[in-house]
Biopython code that builds the backbone (N, CA, C, O; Angstrom):
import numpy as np
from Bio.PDB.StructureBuilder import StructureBuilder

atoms = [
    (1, "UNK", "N", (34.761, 136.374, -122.931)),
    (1, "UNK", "CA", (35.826, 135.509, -122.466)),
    (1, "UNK", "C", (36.882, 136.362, -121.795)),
    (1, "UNK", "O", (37.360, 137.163, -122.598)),
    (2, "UNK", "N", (37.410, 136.447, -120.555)),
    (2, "UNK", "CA", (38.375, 136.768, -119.921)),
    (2, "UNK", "C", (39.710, 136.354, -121.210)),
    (2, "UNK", "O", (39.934, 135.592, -122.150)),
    (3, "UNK", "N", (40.419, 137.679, -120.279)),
    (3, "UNK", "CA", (42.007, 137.309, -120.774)),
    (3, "UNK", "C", (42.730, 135.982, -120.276)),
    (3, "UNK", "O", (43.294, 135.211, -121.052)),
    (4, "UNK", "N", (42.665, 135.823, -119.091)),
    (4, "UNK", "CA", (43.369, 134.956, -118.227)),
    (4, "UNK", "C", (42.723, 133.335, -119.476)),
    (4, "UNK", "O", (43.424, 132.417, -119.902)),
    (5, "UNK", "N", (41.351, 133.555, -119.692)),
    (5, "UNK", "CA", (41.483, 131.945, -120.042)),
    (5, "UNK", "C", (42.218, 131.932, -122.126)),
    (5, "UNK", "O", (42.619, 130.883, -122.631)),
    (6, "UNK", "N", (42.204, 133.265, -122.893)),
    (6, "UNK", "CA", (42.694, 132.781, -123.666)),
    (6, "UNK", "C", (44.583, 133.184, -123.660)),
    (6, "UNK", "O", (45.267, 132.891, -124.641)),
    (7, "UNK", "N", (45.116, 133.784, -122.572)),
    (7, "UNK", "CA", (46.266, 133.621, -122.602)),
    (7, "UNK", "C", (47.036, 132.665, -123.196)),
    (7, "UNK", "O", (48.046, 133.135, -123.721)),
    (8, "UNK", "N", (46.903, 131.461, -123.295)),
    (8, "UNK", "CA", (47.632, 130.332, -123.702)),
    (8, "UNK", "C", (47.445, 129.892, -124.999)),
    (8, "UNK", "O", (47.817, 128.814, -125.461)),
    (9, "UNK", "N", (46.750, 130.926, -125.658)),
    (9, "UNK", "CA", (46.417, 130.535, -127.466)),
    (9, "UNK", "C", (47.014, 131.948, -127.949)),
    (9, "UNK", "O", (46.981, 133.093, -127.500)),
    (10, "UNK", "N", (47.655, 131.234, -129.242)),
    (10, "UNK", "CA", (48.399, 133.174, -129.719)),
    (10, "UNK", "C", (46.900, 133.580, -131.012)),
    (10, "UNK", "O", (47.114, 134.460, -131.846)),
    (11, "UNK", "N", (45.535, 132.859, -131.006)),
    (11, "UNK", "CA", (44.815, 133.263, -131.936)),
    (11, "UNK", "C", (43.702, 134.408, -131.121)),
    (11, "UNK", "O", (43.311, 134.158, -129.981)),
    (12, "UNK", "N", (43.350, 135.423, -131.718)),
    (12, "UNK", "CA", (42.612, 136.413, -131.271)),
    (12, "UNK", "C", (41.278, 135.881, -131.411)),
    (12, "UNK", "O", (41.087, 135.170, -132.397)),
    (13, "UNK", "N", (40.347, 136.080, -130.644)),
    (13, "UNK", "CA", (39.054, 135.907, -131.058)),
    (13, "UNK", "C", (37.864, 136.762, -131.142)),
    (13, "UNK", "O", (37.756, 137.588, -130.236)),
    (14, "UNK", "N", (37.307, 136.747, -131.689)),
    (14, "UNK", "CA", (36.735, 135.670, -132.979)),
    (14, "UNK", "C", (37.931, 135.915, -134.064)),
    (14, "UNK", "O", (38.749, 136.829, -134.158)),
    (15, "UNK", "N", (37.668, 134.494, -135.011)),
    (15, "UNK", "CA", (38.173, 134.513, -135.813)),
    (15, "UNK", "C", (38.034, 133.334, -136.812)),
    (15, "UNK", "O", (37.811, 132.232, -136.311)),
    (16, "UNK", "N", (38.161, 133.443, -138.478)),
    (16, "UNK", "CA", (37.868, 132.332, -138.942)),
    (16, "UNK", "C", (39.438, 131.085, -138.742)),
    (16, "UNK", "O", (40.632, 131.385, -138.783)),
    (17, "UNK", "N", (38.832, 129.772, -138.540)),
    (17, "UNK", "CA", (39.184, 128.796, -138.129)),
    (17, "UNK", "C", (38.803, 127.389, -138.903)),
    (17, "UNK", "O", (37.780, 126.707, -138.850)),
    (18, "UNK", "N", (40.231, 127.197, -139.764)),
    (18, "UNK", "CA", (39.431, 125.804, -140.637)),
    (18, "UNK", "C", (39.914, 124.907, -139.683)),
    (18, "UNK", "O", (40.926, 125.001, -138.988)),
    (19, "UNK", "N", (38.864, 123.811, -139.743)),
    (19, "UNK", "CA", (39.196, 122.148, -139.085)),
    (19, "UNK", "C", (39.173, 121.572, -140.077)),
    (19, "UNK", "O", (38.461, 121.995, -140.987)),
    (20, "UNK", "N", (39.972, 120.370, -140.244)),
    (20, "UNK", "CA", (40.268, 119.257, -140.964)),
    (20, "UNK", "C", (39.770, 118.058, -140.182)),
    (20, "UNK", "O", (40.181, 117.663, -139.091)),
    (21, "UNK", "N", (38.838, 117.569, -140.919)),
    (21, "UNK", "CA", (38.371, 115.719, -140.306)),
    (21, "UNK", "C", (38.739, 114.520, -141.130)),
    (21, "UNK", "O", (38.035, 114.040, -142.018)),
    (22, "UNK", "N", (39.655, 114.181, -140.830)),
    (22, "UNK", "CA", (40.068, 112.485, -141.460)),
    (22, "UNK", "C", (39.079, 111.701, -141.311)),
    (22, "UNK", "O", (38.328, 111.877, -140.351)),
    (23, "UNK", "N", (38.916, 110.947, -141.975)),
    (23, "UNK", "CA", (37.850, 109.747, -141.506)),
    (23, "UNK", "C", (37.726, 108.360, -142.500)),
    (23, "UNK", "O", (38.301, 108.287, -143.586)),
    (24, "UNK", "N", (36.861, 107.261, -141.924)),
    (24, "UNK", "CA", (36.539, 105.965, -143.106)),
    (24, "UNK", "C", (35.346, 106.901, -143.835)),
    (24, "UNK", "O", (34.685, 107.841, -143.392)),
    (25, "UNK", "N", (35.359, 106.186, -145.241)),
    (25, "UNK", "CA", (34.685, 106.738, -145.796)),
    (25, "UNK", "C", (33.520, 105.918, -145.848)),
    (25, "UNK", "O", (33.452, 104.850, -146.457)),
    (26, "UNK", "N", (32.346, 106.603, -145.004)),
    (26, "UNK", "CA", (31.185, 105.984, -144.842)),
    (26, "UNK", "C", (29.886, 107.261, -145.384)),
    (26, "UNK", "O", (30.180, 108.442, -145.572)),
    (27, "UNK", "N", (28.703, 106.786, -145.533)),
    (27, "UNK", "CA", (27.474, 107.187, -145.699)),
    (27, "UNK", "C", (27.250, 108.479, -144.638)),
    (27, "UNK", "O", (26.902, 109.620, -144.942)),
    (28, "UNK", "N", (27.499, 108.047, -143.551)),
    (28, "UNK", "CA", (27.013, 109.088, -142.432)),
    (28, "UNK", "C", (28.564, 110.068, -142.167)),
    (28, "UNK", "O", (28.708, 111.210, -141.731)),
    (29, "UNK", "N", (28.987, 109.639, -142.368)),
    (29, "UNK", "CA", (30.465, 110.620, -142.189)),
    (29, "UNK", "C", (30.409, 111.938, -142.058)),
    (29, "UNK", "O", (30.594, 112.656, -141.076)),
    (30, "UNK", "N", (30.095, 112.208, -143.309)),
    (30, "UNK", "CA", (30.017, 114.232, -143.476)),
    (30, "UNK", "C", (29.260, 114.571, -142.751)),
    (30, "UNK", "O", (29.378, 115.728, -142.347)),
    (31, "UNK", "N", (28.052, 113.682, -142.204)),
    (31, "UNK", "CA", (26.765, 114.320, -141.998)),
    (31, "UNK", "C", (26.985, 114.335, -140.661)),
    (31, "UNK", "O", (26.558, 115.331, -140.076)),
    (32, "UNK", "N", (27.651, 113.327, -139.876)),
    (32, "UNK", "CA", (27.566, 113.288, -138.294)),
    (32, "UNK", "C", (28.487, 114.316, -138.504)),
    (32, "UNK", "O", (27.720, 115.279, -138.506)),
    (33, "UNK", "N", (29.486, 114.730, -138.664)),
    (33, "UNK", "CA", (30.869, 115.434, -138.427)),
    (33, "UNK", "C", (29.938, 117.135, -138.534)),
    (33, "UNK", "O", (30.290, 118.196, -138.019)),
    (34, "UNK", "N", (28.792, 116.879, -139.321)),
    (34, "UNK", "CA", (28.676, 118.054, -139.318)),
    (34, "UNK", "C", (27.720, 118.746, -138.443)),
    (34, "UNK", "O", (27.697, 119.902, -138.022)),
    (35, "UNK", "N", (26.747, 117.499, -138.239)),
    (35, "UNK", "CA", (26.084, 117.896, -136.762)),
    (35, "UNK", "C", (26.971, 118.412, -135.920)),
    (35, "UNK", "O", (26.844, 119.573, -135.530)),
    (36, "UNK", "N", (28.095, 117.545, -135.483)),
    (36, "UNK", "CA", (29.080, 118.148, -134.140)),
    (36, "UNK", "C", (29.314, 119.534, -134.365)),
    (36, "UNK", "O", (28.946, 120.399, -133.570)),
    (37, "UNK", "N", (29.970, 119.786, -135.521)),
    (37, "UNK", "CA", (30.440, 120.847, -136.038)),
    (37, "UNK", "C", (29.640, 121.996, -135.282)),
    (37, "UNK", "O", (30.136, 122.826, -134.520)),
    (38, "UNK", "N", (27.972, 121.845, -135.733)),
    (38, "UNK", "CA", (26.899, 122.818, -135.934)),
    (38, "UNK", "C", (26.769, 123.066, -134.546)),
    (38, "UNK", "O", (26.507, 124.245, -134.303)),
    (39, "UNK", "N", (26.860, 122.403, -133.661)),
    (39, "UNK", "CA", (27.134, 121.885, -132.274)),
    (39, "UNK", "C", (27.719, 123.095, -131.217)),
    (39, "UNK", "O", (27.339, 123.779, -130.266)),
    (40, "UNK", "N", (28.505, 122.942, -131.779)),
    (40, "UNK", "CA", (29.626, 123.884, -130.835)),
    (40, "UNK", "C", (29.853, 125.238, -132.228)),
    (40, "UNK", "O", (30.510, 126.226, -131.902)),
    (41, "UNK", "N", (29.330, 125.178, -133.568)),
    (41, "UNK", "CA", (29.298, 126.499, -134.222)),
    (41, "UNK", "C", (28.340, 126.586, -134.632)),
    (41, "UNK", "O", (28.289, 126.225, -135.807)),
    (42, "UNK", "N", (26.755, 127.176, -133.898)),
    (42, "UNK", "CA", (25.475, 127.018, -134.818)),
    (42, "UNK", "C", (25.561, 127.793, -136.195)),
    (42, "UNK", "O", (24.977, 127.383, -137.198)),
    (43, "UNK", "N", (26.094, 128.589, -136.178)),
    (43, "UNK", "CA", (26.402, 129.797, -137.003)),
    (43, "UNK", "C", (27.003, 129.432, -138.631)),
    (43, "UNK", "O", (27.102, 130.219, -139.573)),
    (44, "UNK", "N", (27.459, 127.534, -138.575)),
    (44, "UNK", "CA", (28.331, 127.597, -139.933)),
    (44, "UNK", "C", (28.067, 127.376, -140.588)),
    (44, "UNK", "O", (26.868, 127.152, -140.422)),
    (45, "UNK", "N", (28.464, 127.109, -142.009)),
    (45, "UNK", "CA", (27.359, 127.144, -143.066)),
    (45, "UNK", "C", (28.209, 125.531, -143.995)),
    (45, "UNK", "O", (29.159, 125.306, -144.745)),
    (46, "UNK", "N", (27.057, 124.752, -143.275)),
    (46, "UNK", "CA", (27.355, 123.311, -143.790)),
    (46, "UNK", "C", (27.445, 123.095, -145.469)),
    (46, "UNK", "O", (27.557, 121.995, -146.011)),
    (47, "UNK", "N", (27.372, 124.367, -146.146)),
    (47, "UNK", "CA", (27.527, 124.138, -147.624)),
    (47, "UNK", "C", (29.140, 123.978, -147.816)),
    (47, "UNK", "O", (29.774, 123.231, -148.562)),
    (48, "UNK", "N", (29.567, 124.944, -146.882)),
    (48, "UNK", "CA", (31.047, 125.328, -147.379)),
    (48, "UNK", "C", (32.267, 124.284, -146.860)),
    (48, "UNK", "O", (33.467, 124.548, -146.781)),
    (49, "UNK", "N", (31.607, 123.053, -146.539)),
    (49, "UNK", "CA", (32.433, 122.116, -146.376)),
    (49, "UNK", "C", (33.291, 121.705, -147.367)),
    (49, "UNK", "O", (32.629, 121.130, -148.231)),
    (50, "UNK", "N", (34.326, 121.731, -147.608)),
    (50, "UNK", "CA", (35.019, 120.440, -148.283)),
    (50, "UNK", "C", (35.589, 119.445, -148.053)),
    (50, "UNK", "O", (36.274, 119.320, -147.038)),
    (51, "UNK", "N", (35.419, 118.367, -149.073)),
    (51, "UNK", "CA", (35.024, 117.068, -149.306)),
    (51, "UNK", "C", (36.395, 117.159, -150.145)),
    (51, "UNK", "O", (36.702, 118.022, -150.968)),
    (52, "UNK", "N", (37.528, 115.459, -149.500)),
    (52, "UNK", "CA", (38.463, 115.202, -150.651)),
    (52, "UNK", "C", (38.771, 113.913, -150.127)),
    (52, "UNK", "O", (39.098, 113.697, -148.961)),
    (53, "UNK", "N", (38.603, 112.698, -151.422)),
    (53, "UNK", "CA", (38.430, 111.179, -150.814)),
    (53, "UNK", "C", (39.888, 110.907, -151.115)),
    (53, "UNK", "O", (40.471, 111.234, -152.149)),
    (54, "UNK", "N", (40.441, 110.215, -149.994)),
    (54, "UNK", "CA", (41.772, 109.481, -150.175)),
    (54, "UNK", "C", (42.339, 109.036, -151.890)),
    (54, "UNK", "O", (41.388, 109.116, -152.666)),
    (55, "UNK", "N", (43.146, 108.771, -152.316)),
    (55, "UNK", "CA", (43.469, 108.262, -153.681)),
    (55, "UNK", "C", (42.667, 106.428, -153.671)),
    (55, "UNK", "O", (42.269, 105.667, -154.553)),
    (56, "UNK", "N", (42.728, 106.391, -152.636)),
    (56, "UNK", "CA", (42.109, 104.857, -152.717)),
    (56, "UNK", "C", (40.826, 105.012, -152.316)),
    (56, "UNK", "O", (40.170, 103.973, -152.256)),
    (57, "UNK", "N", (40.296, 106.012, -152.028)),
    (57, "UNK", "CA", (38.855, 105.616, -151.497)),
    (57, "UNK", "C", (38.357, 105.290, -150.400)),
    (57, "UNK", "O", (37.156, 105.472, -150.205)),
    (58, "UNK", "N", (39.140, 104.757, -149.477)),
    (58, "UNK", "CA", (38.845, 104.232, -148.439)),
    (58, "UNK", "C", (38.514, 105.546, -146.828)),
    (58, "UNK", "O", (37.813, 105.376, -145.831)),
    (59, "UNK", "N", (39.247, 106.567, -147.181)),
    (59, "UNK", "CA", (39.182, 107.828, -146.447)),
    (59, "UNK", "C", (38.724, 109.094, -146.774)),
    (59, "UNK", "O", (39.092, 109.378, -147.914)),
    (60, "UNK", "N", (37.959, 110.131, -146.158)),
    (60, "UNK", "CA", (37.563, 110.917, -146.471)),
    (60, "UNK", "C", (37.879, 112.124, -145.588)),
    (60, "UNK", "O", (37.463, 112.228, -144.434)),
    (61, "UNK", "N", (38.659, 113.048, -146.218)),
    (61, "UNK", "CA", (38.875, 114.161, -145.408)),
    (61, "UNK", "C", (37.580, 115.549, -145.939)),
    (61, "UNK", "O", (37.163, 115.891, -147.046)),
    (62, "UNK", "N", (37.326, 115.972, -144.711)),
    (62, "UNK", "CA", (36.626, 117.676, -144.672)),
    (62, "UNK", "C", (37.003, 118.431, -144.152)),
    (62, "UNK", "O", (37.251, 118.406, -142.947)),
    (63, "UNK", "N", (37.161, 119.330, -144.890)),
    (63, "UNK", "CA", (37.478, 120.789, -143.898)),
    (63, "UNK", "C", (36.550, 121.988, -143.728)),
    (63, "UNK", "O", (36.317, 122.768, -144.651)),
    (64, "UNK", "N", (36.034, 122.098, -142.508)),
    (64, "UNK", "CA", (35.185, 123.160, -142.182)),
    (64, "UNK", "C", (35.747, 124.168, -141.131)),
    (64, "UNK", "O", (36.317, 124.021, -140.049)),
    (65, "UNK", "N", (35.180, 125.775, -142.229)),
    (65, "UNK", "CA", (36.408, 127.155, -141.496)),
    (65, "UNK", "C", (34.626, 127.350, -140.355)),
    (65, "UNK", "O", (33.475, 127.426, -140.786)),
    (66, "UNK", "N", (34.978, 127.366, -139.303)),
    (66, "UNK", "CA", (34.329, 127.786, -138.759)),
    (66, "UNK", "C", (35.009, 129.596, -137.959)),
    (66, "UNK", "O", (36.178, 129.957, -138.094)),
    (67, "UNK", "N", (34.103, 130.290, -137.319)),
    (67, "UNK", "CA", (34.352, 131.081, -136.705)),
    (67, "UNK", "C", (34.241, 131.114, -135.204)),
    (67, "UNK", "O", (33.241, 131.239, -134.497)),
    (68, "UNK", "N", (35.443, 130.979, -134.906)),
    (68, "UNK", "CA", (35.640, 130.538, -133.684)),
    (68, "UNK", "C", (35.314, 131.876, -132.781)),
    (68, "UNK", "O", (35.192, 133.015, -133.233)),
    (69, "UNK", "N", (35.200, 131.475, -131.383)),
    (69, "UNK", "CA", (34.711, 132.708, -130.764)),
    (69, "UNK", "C", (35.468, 132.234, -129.501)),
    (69, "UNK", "O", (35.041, 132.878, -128.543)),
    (70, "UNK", "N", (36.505, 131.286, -129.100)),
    (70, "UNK", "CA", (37.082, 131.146, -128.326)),
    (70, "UNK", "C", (37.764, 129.685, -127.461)),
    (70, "UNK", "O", (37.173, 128.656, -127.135)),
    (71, "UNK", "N", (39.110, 130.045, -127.272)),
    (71, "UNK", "CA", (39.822, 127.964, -126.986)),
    (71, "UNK", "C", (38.905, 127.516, -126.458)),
    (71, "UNK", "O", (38.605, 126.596, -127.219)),
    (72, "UNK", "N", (38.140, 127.502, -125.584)),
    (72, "UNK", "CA", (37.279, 126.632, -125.109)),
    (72, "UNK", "C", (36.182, 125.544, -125.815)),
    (72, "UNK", "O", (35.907, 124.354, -125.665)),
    (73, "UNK", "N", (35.509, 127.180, -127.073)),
    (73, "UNK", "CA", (34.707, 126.332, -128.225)),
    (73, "UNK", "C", (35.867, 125.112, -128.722)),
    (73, "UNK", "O", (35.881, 123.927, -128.386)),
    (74, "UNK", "N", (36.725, 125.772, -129.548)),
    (74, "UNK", "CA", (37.654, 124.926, -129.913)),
    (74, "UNK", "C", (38.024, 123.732, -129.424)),
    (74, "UNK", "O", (37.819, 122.770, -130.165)),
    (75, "UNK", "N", (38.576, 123.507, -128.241)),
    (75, "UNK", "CA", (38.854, 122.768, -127.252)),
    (75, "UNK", "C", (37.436, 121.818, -127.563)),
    (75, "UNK", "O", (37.539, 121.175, -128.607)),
    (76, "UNK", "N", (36.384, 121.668, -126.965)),
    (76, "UNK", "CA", (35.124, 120.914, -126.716)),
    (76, "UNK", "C", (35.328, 120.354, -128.291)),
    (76, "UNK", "O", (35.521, 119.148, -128.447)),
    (77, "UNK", "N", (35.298, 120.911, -129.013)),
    (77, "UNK", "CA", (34.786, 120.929, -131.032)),
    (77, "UNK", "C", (35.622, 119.895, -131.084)),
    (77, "UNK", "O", (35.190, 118.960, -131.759)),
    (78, "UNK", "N", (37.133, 119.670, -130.393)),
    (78, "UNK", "CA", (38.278, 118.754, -131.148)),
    (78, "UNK", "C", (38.094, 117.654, -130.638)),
    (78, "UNK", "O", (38.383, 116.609, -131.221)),
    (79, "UNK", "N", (37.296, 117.734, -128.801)),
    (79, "UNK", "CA", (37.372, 116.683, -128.445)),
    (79, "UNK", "C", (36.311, 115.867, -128.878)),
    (79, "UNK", "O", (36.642, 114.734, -129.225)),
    (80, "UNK", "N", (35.071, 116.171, -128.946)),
    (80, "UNK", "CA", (33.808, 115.938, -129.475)),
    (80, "UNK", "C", (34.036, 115.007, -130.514)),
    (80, "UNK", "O", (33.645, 113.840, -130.537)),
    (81, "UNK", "N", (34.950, 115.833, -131.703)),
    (81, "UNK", "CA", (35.159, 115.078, -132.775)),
    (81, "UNK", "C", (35.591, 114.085, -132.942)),
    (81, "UNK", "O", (35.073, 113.211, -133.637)),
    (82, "UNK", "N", (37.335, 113.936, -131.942)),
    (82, "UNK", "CA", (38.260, 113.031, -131.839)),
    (82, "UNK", "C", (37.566, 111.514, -131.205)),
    (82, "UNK", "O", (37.974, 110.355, -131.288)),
    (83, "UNK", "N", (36.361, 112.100, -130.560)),
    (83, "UNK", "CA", (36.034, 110.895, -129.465)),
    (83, "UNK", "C", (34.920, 109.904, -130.192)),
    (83, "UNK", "O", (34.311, 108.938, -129.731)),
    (84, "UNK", "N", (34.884, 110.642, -131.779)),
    (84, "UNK", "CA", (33.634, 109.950, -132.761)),
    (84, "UNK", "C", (34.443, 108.860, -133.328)),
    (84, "UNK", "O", (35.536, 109.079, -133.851)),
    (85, "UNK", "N", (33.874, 107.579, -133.223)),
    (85, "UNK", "CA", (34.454, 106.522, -133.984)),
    (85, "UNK", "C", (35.041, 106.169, -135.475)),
    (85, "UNK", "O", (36.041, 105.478, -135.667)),
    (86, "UNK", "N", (34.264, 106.747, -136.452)),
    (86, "UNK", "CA", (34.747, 107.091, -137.773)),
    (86, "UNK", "C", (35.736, 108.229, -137.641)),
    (86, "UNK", "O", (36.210, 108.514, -138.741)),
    (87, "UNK", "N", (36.274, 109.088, -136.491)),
    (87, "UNK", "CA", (37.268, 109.887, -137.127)),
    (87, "UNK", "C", (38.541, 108.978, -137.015)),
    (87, "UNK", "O", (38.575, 107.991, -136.279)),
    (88, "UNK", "N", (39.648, 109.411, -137.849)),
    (88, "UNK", "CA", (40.899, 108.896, -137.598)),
    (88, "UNK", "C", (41.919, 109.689, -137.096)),
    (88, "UNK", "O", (42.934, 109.446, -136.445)),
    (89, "UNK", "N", (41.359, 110.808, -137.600)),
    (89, "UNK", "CA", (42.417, 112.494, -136.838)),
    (89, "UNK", "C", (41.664, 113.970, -137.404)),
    (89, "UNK", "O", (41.311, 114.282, -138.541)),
    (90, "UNK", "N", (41.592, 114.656, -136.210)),
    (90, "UNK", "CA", (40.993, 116.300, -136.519)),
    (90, "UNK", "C", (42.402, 117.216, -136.539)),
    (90, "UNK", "O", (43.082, 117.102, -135.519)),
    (91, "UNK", "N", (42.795, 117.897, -137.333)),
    (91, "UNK", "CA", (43.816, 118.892, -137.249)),
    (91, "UNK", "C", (43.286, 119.954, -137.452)),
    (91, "UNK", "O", (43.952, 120.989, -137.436)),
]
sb = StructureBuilder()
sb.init_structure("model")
sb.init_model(0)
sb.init_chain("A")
sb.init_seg("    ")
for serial, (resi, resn, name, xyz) in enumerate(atoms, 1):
    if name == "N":
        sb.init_residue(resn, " ", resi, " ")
    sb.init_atom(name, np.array(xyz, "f"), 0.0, 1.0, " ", f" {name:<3s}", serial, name[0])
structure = sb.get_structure()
């Protein structure tokens, strides 16, 4: 990756990188989120997800540290995610 394209991120790369996925809490949830994931990080290790259901149940957040290798991965990974119907927000 050129300098010029990660100028505008203060994170060095590679580097580990957790994502957070909000979502309804459905059957396929973890599992699509984690295809994407695997997607744009073949490298991650779908064990080390965590899993934490809303107090009511109705939502399910995961967080997967991937190792990022550059904004662009990143970039594609958030939009990918954001644009999946069960998410409600990726941070």
């Amino acid at each position: 990756m050129s300098e010029a394209e990660n100028k505008d991120t203060l994170f060095e790369f590679p580097c580990d990188f957790p994502i957070k996925i909000m979502g309804l809490t459905e059957d396929s949830f973890a599992q699509a989120m984690i295809e994407i994931v695997l997607r744009h990080a073949p490298d991650f290790a779908a064990q080390s997800v965590e899993m934490r259901a809303s107090s009511g149940g109705k939502y399910l957040s995961l967080t997967c540290t991937i190792r990022a290798t550059s904004k662009l991965q990143l970039d594609d990974l958030y939009r990918e995610l954001s644009a999946h119907p069960l998410v409600k927000v990726v941070l």
